[in-house]
N, C-alpha and C positions, 0 to 999 in steps of 0.2 A: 566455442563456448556454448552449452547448453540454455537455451529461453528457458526460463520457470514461467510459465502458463498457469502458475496458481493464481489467486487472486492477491494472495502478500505477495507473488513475484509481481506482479501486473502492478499491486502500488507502490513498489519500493521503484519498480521503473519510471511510474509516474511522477518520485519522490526526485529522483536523479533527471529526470529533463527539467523538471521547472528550477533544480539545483542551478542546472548548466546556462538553463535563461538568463537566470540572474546574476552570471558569473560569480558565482558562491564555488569555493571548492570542500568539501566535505568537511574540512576544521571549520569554516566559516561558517557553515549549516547547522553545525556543532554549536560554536559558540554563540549564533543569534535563538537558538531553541534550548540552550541550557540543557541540550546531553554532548554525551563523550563521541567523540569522531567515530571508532571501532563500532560505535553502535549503532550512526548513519549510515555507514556500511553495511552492516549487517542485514539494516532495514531496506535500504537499498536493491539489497540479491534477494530478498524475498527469502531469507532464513529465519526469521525470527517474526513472534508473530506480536506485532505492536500493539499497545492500548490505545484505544480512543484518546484519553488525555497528550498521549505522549503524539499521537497523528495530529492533534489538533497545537501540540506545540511544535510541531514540522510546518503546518500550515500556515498560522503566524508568522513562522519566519520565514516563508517565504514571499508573505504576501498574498497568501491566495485562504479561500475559504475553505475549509475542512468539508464543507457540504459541494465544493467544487473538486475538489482532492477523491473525493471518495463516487460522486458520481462519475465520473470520468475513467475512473479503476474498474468500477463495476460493470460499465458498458465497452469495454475491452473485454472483460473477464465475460461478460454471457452472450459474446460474438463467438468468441475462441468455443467452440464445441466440447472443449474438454471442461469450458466451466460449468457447462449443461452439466455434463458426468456428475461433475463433482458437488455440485446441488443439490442430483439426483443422493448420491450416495450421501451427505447430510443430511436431507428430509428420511431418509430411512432411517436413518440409525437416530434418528429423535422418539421420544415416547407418544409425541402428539401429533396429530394428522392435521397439518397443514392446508387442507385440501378442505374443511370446514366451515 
């Protein structure tokens, strides 16, 4: 199976350990966050790229903060070298310099 080293794979991975802590299986994730299983999935493999709202109603259900959810993904993600890259190539292709 290929790792997704994006930053949506990095939080849908981090979406599925704290699942597995909790012993939650993906309907269960589903039904305490009021979305559809297919789509904790989804979120899961890091294909789909989720709203804040909808991160922050994965969070709740899991019990954990959304400001812990999301830190935690990000310092995975700018370990991983390719999140450098991919940084890199977002601060380019914006209109405004960053670097300000």
């Amino acid at each position: 199976m290929k790792k997704n080293k994006s930053f949506l794979g990095i939080l849908g991975f981090n979406i599925r350990i704290e699942r597995h802590r909790k012993g939650y299986s993906q309907e269960d994730l589903a039904d305490h966050s009021g979305l559809h299983r297919t789509y904790i999935g989804v979120v899961e493999r890091g294909e789909k790229n989720i709203s804040i709202f909808n991160c922050l109603r994965i969070a709740n259900a899991l019990n954990i903060s959304l400001h812990d959810l999301i830190r935690s993904s990000e310092e995975n993600f700018f370990q991983n070298h390719e999140g450098l890259d991919q940084l890199k190539d977002i601060k380019s292709s914006c209109q405004f310099n960053f670097d300000t």
